[in-house]
C-alpha positions as CSV (number, residue, x, y, z in Angstrom):
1,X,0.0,0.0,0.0
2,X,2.8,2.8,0.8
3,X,4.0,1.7,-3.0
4,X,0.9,2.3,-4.4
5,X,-0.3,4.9,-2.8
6,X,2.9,7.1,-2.3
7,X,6.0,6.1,-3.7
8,X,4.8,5.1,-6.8
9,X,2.3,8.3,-6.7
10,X,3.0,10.9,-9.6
11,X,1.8,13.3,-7.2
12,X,4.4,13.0,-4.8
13,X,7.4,12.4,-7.2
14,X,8.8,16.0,-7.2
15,X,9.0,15.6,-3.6
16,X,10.8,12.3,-3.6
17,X,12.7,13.2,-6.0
18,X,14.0,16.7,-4.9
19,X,15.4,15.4,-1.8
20,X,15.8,11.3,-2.6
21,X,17.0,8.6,-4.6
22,X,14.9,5.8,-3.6
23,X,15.9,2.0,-4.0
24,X,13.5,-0.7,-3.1
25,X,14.8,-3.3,-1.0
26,X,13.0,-6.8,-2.2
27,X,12.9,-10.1,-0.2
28,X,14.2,-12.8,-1.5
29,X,16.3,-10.7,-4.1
30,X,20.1,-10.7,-3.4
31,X,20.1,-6.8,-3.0
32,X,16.6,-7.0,-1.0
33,X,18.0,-9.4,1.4
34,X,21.4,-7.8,1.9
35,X,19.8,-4.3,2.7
36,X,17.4,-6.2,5.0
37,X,20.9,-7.2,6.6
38,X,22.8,-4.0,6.8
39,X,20.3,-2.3,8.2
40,X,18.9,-4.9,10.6
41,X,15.1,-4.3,9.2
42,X,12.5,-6.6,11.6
43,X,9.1,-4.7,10.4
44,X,7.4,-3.8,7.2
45,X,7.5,-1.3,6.0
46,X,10.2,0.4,6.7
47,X,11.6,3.9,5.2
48,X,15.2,4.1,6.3
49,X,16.8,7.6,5.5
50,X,20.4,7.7,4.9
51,X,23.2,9.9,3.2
52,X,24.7,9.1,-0.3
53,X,27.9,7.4,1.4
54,X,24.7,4.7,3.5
55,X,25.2,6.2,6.7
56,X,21.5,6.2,8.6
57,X,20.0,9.0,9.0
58,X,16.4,8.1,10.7
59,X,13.5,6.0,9.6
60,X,10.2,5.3,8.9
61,X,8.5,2.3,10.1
62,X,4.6,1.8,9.3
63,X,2.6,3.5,7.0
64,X,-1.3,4.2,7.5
65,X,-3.4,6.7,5.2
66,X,-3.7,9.2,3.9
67,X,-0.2,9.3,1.9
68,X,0.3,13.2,2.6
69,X,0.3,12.1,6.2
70,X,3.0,10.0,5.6
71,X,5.4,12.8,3.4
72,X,5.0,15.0,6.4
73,X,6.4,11.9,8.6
74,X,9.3,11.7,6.2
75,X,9.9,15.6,6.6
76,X,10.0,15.1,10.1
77,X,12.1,12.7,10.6
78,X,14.6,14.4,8.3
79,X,14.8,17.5,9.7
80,X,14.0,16.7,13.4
81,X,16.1,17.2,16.8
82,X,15.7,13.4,17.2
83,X,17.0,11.9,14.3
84,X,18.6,8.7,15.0
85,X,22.1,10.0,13.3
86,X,21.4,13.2,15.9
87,X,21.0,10.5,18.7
88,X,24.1,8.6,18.2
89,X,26.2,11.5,17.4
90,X,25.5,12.9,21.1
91,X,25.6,9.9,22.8
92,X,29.3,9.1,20.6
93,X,30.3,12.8,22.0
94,X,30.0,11.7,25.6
95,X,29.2,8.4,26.2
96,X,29.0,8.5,30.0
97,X,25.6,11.0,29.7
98,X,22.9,8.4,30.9
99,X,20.0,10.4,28.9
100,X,21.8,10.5,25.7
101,X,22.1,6.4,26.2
102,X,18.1,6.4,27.2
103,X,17.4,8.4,24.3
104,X,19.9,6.5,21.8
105,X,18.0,3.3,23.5
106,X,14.5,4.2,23.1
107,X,14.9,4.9,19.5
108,X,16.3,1.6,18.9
109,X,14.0,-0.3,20.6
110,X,11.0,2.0,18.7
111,X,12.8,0.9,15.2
112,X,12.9,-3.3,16.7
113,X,16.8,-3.0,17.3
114,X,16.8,-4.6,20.6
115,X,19.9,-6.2,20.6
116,X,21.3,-2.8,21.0
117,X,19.1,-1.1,22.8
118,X,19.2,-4.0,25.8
119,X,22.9,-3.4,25.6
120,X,22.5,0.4,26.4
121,X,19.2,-0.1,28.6
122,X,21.9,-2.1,30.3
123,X,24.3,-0.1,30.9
124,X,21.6,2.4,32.5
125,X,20.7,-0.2,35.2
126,X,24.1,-0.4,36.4
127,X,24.4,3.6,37.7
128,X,20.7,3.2,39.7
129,X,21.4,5.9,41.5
130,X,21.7,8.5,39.0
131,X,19.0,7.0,36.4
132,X,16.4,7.5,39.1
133,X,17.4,11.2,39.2
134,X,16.7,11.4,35.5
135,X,13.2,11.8,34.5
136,X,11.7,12.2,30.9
137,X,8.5,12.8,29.7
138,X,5.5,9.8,30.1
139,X,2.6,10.1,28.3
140,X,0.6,13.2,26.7
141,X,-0.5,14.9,30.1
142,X,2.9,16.1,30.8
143,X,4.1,13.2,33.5
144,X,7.5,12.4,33.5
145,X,9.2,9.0,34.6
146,X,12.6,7.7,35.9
147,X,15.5,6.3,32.8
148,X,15.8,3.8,35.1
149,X,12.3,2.7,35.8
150,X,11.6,2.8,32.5
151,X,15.0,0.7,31.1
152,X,14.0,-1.9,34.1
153,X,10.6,-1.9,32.3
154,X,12.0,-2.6,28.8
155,X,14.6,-4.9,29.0
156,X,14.6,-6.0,33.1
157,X,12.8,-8.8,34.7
158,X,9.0,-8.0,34.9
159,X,8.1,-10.0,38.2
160,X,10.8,-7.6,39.3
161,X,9.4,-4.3,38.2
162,X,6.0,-5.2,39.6
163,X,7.8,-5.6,43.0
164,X,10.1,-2.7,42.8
165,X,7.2,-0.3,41.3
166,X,4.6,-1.5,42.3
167,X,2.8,1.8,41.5
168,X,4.4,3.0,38.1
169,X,2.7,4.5,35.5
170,X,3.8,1.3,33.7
171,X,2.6,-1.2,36.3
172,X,-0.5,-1.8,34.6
173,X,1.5,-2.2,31.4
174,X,3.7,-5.1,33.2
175,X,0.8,-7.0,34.2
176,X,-0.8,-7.4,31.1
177,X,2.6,-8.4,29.5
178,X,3.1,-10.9,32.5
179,X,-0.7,-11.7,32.4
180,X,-0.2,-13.1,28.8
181,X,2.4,-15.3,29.4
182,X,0.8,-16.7,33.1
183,X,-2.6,-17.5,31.0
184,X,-0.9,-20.3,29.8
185,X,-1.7,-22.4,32.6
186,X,1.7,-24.2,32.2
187,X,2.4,-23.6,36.2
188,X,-1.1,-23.6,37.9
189,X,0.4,-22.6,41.1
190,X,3.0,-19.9,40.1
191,X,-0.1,-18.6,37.5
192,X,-2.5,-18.8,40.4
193,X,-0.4,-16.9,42.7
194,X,-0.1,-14.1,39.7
195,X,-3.4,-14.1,39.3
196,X,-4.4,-13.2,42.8
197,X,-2.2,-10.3,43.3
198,X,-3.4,-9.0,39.6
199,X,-7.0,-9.5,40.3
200,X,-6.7,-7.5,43.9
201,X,-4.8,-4.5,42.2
202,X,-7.3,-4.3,39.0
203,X,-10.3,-5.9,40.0
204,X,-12.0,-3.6,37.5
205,X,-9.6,-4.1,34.1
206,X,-11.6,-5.6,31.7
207,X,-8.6,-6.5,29.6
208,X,-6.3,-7.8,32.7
209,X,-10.0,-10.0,33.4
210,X,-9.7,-11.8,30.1
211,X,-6.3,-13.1,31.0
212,X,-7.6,-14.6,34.0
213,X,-10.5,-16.3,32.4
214,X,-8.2,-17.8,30.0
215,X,-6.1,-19.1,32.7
216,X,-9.0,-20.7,34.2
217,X,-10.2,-22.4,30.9
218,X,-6.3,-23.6,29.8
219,X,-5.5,-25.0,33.6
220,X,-8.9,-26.2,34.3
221,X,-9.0,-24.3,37.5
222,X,-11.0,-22.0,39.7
223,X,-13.8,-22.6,37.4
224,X,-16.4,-21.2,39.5
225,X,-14.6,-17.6,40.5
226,X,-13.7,-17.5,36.3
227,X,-17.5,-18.0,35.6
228,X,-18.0,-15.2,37.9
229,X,-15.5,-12.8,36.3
230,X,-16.5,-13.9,32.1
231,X,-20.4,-13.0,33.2
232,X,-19.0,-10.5,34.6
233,X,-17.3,-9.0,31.4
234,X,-20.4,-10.1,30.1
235,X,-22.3,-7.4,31.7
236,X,-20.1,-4.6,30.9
237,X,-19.0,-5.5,27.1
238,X,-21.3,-7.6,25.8
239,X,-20.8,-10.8,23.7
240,X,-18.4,-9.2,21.0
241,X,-14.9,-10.2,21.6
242,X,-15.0,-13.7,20.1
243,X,-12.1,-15.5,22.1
244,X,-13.5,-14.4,25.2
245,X,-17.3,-15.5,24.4
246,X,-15.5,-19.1,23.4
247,X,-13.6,-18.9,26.9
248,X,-16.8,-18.7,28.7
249,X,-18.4,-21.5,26.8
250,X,-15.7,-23.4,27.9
251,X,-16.3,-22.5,31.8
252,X,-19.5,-23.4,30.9
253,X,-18.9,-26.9,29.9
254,X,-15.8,-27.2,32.1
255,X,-18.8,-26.3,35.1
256,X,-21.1,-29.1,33.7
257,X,-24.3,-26.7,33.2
258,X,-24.8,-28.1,30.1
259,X,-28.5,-26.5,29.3
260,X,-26.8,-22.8,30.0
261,X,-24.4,-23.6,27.7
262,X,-26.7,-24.4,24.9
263,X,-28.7,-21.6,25.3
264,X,-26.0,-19.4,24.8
265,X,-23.4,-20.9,22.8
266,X,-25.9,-23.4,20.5
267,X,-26.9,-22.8,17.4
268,X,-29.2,-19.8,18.2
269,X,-25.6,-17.9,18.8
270,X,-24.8,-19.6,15.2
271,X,-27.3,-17.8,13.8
272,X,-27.3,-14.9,15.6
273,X,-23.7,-14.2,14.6
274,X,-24.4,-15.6,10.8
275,X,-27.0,-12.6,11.1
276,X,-24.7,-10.3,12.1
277,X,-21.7,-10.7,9.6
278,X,-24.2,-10.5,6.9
279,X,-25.4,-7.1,8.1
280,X,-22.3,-5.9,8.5
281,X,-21.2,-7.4,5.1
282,X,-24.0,-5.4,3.7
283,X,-23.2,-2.3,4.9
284,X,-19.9,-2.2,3.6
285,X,-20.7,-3.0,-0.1
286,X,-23.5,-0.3,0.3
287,X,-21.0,2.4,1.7
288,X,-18.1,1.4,-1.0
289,X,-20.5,1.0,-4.1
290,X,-21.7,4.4,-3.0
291,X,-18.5,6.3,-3.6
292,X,-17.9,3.8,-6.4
293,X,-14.9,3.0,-5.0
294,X,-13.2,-0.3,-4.0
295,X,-16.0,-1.8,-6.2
296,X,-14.4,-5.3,-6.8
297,X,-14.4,-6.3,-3.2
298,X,-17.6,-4.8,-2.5
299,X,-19.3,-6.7,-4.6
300,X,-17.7,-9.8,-3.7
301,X,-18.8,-8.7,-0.7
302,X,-22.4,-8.3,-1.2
303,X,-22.3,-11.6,-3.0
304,X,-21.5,-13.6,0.5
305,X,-24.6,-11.7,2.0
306,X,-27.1,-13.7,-0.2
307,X,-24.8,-16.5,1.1
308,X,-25.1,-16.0,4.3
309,X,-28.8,-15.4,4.3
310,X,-29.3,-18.7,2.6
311,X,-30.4,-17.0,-0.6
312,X,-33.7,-15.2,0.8
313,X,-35.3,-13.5,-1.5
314,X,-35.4,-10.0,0.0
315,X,-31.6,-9.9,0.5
316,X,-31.6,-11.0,-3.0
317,X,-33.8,-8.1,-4.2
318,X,-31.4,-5.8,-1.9
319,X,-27.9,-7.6,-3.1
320,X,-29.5,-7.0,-6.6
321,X,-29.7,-3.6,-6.3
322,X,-26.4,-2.9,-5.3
323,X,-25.2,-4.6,-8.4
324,X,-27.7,-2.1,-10.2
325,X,-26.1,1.1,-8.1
326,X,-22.7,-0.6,-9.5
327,X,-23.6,-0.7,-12.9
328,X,-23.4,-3.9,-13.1
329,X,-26.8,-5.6,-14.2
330,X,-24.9,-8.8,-15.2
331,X,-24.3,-9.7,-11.6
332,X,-28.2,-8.8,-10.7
333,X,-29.6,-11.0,-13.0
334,X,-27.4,-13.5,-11.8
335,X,-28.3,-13.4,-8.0
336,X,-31.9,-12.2,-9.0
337,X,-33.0,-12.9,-12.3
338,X,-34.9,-15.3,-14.2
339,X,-33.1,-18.2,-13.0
340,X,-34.0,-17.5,-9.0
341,X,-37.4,-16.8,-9.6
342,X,-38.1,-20.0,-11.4
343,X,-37.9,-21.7,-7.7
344,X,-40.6,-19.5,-6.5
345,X,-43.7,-20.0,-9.4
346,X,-46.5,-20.4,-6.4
347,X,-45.2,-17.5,-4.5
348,X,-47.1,-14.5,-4.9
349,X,-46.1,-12.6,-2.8
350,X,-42.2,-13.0,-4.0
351,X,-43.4,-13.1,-7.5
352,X,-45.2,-9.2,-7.4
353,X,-42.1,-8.1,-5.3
354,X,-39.9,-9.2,-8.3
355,X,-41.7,-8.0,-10.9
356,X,-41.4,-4.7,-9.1
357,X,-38.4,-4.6,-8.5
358,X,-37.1,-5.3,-12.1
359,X,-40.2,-2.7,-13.3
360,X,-38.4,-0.2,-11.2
361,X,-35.3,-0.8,-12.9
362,X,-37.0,-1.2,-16.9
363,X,-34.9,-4.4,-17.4
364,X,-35.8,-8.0,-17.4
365,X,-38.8,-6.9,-18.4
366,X,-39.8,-10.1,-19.9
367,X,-39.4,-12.4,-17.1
368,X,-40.5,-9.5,-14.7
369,X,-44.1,-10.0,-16.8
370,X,-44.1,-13.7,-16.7
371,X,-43.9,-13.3,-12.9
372,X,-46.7,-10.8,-12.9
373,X,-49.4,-12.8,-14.6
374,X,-48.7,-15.9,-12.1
375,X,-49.0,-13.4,-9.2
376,X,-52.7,-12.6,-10.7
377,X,-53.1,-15.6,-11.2
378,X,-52.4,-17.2,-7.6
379,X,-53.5,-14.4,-5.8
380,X,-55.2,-11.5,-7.5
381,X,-54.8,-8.7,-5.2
382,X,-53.8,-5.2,-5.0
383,X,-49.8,-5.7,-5.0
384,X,-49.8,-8.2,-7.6
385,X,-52.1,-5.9,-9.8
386,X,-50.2,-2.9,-9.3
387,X,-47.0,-4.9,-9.9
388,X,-48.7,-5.9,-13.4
389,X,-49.3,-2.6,-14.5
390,X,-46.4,-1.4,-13.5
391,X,-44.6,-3.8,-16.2
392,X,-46.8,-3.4,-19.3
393,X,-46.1,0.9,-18.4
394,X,-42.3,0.0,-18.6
395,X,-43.0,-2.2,-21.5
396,X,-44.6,0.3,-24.0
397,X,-48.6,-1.6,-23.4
398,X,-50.1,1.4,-21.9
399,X,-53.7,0.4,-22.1
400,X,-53.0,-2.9,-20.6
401,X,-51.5,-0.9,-17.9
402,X,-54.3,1.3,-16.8
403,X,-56.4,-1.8,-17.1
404,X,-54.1,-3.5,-14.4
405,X,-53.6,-0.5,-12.0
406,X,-57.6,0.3,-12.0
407,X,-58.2,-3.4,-11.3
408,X,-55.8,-2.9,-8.1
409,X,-57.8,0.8,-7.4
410,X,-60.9,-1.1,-7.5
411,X,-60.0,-3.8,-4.5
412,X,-57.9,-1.1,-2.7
413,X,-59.9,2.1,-3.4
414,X,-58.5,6.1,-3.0
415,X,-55.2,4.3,-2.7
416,X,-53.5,7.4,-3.6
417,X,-50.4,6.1,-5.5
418,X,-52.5,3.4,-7.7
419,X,-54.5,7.0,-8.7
420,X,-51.6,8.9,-9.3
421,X,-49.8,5.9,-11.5
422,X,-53.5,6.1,-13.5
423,X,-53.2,9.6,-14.0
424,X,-49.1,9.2,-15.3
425,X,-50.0,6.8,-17.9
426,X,-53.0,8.6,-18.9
427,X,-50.3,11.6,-19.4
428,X,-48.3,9.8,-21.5
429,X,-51.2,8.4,-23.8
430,X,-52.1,11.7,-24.7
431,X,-48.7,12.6,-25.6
């Protein structure tokens, strides 16, 4: 995507090129991989910034849109205080400055260079002292924090830093990276004993919660108080996070209350959740075929709604008309044209709403009338009139279509659109 969208963007060539000669680094190519190398790259994507002569400069990792956001990243980091050649170069001039190492550090570990940003976080753990005089900023609310509480947190023992700071700012941050790793039930007593002193400093953390009811469900343990905490979630979140909904049906079954686990994890939740995707599946051809953007996998999109809905009719009818908004009538008469409606011959009611549909439209006229007539003929009432005359108007019969509309006025009367459709055709006659 940052290819597409900004390197290889005509737009944003007199920029690249004014200031950059860019060379693409490919996996699996000899020159890919040996840039990969020599500059230690562990994410995609990454932009790194260097002189003529390779010497780094700063870089770029991630990209997210809108592509003008990311050229002002690239200014930034070209021209900023913070550079990572600014970084080394005052930690090179004095080596023995603990915050030029934190700084230096930090900006390795943000770029995934931990091999040598544990070697300086290191080296910052071994003058305690003076780190914990050294505070830099924490957060956006202008809160500061200790080098060395905050090298202990990176790269030192976690069990340690709970005990040590017990009330950081990045205590909460140390549980739920300790939390992870003690939800794997592999120790039930050491995970228990975790768990205890987590869930009596954040009774109330949904997240850290999660983590316990894992535990419970992996070690088959304290199944009753992890019942008690997932209904508890429950309550506050709702069923939306699927691993969690699965963990509780597992405390379910682990408890043996087989009947309260079918009513909510049987096929009703199936269902349920089929029902949902498909809505949601919906909505997002409709908002992308809107724009008329993204239109290939919106469609293929709308397509696994009908899926999903088992091919009812009034999704079709709805799917169909997204394929219309796209332009694309080939794909509505295939999810509902002549074909579909041949399953549904003695349904009247489908039958009317079809032909509508397609009068609406002024195509498929002639299997739109075919459905008509058998929607008179198996129930001959207002809709299925109107839905009648509505087809021989699009299909040039005018007088057949007054017949059909005044047929539906008479067993519906002063139904005001089945007058004003009268009067319309009438118009038209006299033209």
């Amino acid at each position: 995507m940052l290819d597409e969208q900004f390197f290889s963007n005509e737009k944003f060539h007199p920029y690249v090129n004014s200031k950059y000669v860019a060379v693409r680094a490919v996996r699996g190519e000899e020159s890919g991989d040996a840039l990969y190398e020599e500059y230690n790259v562990r994410a995609t994507p990454t932009v790194a910034i260097t002189q003529a002569n390779g010497t780094e400069i700063d870089r770029v990792i991630g990209y997210s849109a809108p592509p003008e956001g990311f050229m002002d990243r690239l200014e930034e980091s070209l021209n900023s205080e913070t550079t990572f050649a600014n970084l080394l170069k005052g930690y090179n001039e004095n080596p023995d400055d603990l915050k030029a190492a934190y700084k230096l550090a930090s900006k390795y570990n943000d770029t995934y260079r931990t091999d040598q940003a544990n070697e300086l976080f290191e080296k910052i753990l071994t003058r305690p002292d003076e780190a914990k005089k050294i505070m830099v900023p924490f957060g956006s609310e202008g809160e500061v924090i200790s080098i060395y509480e905050q090298a202990k947190f990176t790269q030192g023992n976690l069990d340690e830093f709970i005990e040590e700071f017990p009330d950081s700012k990045l205590a909460r941050d140390a549980y739920t990276r300790l939390a992870r790793t003690h939800s794997n039930g592999r120790d039930v007593e050491k995970d228990g004993q975790f768990f205890n002193k987590m869930l009596e400093k954040y009774p109330e953390d949904i997240n850290l919660l999660k983590y316990f009811v894992t535990f419970c469900v992996r070690s088959k343990t304290d199944v009753e108080r992890g019942l008690k905490i997932a209904e508890k979630i429950n309550t506050e979140t709702g069923v939306s996070d699927p691993a969690h909904t699965k963990n509780y049906a597992e405390l379910l079954a682990l408890s043996g209350d087989n009947e309260k686990l079918n009513r909510f994890y049987g096929k009703s939740f199936a269902d349920r959740q089929r029902g949902t995707l498909a809505t949601n599946l919906y909505n997002y051809a409709s908002f992308w075929i809107s724009r008329k953007e993204n239109l290939e996998d919106a469609l293929a999109k709308a397509r696994m709604v009908v899926e999903l809905r088992d091919g009812n009719p009034s999704y079709r009818s709805r799917v169909a008309q997204l394929f219309i908004q796209a332009e694309n009538l080939e794909g509505a008469m295939e999810i509902y044209g002549s074909e579909f409606v041949n399953d549904y011959m003695s349904d009247a009611r489908i039958l009317y709403s079809y032909a509508s549909f397609w009068g609406r439209q002024e195509k498929n006229l002639e299997s739109a009338l075919e459905a008509a007539k058998k929607s008179v003929e198996l129930d001959p009432q207002p809709n299925s009139y109107d839905a009648l005359s509505l087809i021989y108007w699009k299909s040039g019969k005018l007088n057949e279509a007054i017949k059909a509309e005044e047929k539906a006025l008479e067993l519906s009367p002063e139904n005001a659109r089945y007058l004003k459709r009268i009067e319309d055709i009438k118009k038209e006659i006299k033209k």
